[in-house]
SERO-674454 format. One record per residue: residue number from 1; residue in one letter; x, z, y of N, C-alpha, C, O in turn. Coordinates in steps of 0.05 Angstrom, whole numbers, m for minus. Example, Ala and Ser with C-alpha at 12.3 -4.5 7.8 and 13.67 -1.06 7.14 Angstrom:
REM residues 2
{milum->1; keti->A; n_xx->264; n_zz->156; n_yy->m114; ca_xx->246; ca_zz->156; ca_yy->m90; c_xx->264; c_zz->156; c_yy->m66; o_xx->285; o_zz->169; o_yy->m66}
{milum->2; keti->S; n_xx->257; n_zz->142; n_yy->m45; ca_xx->273; ca_zz->143; ca_yy->m21; c_xx->258; c_zz->157; c_yy->1; o_xx->268; o_zz->161; o_yy->23}
REM end
This chain:
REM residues 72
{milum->1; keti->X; n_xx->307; n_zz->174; n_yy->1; ca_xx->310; ca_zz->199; ca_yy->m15; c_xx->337; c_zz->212; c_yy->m11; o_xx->337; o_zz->237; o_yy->m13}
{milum->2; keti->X; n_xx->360; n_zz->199; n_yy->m6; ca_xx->381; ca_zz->209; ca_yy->m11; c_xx->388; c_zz->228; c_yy->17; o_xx->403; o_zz->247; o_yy->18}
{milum->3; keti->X; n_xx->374; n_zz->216; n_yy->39; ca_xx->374; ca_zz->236; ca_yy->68; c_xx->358; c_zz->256; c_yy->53; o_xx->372; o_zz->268; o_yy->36}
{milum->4; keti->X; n_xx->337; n_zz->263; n_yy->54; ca_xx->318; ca_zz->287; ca_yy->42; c_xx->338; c_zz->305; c_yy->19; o_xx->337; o_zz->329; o_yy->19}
{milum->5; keti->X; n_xx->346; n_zz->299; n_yy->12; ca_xx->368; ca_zz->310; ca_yy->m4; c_xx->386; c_zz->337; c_yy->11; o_xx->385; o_zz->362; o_yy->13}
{milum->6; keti->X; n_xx->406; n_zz->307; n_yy->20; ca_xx->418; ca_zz->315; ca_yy->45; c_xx->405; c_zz->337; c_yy->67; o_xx->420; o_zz->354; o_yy->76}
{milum->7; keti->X; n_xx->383; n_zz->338; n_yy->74; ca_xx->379; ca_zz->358; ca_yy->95; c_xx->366; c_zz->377; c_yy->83; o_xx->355; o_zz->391; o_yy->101}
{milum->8; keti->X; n_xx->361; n_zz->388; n_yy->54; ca_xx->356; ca_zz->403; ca_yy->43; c_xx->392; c_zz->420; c_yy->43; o_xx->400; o_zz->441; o_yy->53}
{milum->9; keti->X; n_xx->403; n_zz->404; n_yy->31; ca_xx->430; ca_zz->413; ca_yy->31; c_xx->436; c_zz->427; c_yy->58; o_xx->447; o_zz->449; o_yy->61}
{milum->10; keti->X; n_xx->428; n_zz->411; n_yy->75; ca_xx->442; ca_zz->423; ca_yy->110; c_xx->432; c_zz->448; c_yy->114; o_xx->445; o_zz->468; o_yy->121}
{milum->11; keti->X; n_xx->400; n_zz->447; n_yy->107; ca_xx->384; ca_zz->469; ca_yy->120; c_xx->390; c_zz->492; c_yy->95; o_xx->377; o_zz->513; o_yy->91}
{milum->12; keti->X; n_xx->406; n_zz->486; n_yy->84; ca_xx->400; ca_zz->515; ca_yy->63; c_xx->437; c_zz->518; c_yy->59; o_xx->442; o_zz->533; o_yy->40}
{milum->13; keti->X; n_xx->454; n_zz->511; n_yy->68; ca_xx->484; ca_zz->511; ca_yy->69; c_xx->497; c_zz->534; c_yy->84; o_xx->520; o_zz->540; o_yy->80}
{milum->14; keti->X; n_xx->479; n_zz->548; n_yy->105; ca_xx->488; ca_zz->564; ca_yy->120; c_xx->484; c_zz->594; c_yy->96; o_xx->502; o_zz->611; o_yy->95}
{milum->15; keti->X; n_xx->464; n_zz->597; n_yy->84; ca_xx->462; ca_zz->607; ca_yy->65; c_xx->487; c_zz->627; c_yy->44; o_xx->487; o_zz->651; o_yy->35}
{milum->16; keti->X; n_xx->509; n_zz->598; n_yy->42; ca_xx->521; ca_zz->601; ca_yy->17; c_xx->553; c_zz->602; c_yy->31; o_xx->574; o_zz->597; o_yy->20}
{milum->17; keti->X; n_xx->549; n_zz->609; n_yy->58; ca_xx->585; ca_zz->605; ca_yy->81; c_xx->588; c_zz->582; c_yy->86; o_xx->609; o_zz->575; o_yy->96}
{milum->18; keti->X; n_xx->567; n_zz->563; n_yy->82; ca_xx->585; ca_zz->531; ca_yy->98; c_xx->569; c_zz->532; c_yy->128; o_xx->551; o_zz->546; o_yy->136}
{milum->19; keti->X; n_xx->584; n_zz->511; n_yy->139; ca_xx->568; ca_zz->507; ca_yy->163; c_xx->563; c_zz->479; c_yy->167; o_xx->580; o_zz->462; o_yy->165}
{milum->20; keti->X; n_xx->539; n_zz->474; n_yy->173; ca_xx->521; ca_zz->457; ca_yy->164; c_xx->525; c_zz->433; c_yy->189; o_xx->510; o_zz->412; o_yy->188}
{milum->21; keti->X; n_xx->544; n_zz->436; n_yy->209; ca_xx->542; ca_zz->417; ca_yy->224; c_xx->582; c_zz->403; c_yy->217; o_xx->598; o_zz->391; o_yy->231}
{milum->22; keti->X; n_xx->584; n_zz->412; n_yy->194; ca_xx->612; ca_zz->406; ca_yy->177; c_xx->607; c_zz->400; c_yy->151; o_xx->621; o_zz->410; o_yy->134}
{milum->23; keti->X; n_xx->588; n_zz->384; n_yy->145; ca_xx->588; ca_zz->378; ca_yy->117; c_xx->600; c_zz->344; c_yy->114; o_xx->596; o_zz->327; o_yy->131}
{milum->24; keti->X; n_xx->613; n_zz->343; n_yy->94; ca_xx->633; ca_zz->317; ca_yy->86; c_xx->618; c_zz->317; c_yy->55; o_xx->608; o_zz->334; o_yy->41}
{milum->25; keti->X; n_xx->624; n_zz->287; n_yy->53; ca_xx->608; ca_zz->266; ca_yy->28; c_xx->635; c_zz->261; c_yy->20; o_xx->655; o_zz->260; o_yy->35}
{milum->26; keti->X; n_xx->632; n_zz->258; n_yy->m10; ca_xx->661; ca_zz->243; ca_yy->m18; c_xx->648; c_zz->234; c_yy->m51; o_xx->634; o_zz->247; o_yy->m67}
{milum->27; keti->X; n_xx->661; n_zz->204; n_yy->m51; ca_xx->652; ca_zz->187; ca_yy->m69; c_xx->685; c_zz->171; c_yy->m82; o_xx->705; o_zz->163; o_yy->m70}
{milum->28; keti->X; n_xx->680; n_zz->171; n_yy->m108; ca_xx->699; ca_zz->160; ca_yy->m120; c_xx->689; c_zz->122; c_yy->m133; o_xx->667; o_zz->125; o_yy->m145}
{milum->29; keti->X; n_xx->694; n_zz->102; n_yy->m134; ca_xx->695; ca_zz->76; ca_yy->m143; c_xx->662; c_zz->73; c_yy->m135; o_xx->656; o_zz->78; o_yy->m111}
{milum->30; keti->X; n_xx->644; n_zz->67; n_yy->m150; ca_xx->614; ca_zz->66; ca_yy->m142; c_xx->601; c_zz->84; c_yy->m125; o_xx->581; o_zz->80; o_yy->m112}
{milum->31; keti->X; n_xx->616; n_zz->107; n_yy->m126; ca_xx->608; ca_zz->130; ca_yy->m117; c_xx->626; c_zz->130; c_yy->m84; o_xx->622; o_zz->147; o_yy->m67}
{milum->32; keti->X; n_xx->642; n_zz->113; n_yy->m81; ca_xx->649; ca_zz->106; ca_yy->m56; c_xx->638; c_zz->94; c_yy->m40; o_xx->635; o_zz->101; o_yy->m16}
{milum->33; keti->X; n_xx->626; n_zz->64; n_yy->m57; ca_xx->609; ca_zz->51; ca_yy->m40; c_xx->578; c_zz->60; c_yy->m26; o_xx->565; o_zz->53; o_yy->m7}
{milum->34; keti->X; n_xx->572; n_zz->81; n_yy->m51; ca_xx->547; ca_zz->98; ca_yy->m45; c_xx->558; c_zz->117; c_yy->m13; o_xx->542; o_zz->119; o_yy->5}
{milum->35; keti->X; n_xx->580; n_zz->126; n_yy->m11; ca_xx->582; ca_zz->141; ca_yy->15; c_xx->589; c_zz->113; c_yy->34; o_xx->581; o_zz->115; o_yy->57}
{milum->36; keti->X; n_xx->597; n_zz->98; n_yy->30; ca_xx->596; ca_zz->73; ca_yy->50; c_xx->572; c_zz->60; c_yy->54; o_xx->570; o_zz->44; o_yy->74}
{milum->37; keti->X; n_xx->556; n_zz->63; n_yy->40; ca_xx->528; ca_zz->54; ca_yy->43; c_xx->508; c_zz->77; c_yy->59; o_xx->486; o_zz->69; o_yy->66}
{milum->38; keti->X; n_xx->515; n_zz->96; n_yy->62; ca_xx->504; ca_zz->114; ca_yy->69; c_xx->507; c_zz->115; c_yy->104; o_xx->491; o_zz->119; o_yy->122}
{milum->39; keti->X; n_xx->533; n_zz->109; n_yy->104; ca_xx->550; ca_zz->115; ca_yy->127; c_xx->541; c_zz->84; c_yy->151; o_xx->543; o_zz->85; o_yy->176}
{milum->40; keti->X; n_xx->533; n_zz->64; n_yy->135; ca_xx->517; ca_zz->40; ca_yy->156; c_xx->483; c_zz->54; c_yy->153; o_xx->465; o_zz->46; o_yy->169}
{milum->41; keti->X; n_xx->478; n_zz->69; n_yy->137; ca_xx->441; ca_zz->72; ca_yy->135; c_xx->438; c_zz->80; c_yy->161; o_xx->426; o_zz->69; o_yy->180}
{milum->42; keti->X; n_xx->454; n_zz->109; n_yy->160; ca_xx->440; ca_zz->129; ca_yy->175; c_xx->465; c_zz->139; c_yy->204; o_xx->475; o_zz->161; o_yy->209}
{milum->43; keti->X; n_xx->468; n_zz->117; n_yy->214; ca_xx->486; ca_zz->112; ca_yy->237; c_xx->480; c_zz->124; c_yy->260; o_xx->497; o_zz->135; o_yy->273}
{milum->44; keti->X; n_xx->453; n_zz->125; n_yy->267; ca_xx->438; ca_zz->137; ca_yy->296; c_xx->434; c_zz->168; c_yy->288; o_xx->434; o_zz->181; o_yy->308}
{milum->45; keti->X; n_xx->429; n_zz->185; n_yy->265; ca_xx->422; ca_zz->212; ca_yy->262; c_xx->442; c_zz->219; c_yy->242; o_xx->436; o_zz->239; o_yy->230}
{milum->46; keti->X; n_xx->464; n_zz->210; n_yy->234; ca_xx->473; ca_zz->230; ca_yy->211; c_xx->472; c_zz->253; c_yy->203; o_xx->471; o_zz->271; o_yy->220}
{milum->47; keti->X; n_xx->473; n_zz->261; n_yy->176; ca_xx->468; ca_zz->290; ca_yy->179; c_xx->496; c_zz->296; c_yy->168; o_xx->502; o_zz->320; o_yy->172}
{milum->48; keti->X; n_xx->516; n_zz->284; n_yy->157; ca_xx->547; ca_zz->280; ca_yy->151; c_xx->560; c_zz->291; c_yy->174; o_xx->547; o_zz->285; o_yy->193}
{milum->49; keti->X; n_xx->576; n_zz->301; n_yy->179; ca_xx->600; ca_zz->301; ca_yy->194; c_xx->624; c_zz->280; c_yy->185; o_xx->637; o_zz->269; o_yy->203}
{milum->50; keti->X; n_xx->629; n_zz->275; n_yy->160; ca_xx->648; ca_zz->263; ca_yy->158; c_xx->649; c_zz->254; c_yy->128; o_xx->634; o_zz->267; o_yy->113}
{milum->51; keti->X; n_xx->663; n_zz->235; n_yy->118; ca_xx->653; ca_zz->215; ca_yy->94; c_xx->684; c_zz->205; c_yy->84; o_xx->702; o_zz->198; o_yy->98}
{milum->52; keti->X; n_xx->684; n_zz->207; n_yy->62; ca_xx->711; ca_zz->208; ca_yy->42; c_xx->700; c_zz->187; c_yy->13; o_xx->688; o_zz->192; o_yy->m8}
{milum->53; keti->X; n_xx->710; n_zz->164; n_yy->24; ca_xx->716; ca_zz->139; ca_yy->m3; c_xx->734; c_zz->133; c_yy->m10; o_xx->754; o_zz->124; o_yy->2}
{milum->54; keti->X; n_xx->728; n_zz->138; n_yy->m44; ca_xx->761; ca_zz->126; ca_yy->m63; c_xx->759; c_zz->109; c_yy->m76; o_xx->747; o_zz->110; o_yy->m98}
{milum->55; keti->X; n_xx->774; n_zz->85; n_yy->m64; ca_xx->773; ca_zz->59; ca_yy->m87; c_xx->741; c_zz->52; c_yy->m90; o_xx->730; o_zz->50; o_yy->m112}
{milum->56; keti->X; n_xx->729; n_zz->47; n_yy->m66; ca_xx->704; ca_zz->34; ca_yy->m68; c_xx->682; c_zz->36; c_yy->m46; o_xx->666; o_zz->55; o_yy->m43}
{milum->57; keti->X; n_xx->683; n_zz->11; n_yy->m30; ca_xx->670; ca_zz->7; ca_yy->m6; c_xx->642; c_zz->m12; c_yy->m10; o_xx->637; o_zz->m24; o_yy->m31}
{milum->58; keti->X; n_xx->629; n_zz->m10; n_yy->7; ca_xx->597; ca_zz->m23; ca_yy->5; c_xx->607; c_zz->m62; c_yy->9; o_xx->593; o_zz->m76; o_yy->23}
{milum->59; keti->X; n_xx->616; n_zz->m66; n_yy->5; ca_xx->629; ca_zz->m86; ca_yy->5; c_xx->646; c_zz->m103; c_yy->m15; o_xx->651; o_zz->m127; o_yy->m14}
{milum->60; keti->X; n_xx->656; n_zz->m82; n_yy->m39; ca_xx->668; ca_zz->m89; ca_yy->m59; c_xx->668; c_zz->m100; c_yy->m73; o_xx->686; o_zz->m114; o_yy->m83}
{milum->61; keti->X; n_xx->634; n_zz->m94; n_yy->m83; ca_xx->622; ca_zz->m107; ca_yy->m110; c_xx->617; c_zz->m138; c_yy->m108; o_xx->619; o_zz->m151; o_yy->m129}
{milum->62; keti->X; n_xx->610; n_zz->m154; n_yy->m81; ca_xx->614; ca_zz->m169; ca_yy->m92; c_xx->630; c_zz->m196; c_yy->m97; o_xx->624; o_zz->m219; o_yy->m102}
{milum->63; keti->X; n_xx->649; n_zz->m182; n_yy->m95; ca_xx->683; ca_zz->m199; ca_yy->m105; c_xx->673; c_zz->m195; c_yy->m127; o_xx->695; o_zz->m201; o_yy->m136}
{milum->64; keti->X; n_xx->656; n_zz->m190; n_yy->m151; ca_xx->668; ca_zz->m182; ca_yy->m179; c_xx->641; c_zz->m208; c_yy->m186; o_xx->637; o_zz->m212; o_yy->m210}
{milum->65; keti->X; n_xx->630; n_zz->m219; n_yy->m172; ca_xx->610; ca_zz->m239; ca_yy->m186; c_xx->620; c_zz->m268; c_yy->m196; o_xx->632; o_zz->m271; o_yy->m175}
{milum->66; keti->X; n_xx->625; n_zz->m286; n_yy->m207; ca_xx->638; ca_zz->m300; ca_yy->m218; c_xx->642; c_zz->m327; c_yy->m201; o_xx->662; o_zz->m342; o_yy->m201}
{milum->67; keti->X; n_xx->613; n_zz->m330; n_yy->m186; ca_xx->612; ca_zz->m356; ca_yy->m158; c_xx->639; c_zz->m350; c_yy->m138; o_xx->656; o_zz->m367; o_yy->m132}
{milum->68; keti->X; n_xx->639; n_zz->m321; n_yy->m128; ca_xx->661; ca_zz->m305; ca_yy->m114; c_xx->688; c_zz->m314; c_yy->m121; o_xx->702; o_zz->m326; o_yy->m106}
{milum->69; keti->X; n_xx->695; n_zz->m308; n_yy->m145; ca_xx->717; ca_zz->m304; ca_yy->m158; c_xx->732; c_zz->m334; c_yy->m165; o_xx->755; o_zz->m341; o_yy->m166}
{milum->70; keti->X; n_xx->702; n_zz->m351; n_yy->m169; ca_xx->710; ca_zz->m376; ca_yy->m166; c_xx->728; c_zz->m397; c_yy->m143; o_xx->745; o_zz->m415; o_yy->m142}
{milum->71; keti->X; n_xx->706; n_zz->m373; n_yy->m123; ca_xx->722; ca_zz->m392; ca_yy->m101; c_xx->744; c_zz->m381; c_yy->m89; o_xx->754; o_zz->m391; o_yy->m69}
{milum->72; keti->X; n_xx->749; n_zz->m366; n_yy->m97; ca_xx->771; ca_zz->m346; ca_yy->m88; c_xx->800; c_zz->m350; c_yy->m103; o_xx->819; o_zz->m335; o_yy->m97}
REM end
């Protein structure tokens, strides 16, 4: 769902002055890992040009489980 989104956004961006083969994602803490998750999905077709994460990678979460933290 979240590509379908996305290429609604692409195909209708030229519309509003962007240009659609320059669109950037940007995610803050969960919302980082969501653009890092995005960024391994859809590797062979992106429709992104370019991807902006703050303080939170697809990889993060799970340091925070307690087995993790144990052994750590």
């Amino acid at each position: 769902m979240p590509e379908q989104k996305l290429t609604l956004f692409r195909d209708n961006i030229a519309a509003f002055g962007g240009d659609p083969k320059q669109i950037t994602i940007f995610g803050e803490s969960a919302g980082a890992a969501s653009v890092d998750y995005y960024n391994y999905a859809y590797t062979k077709d992106p429709i992104i040009a370019g991807s902006i994460g703050e303080s939170g990678t697809a990889t993060s979460f799970g340091n925070k489980l307690p087995s993790t933290a144990a052994k750590n």
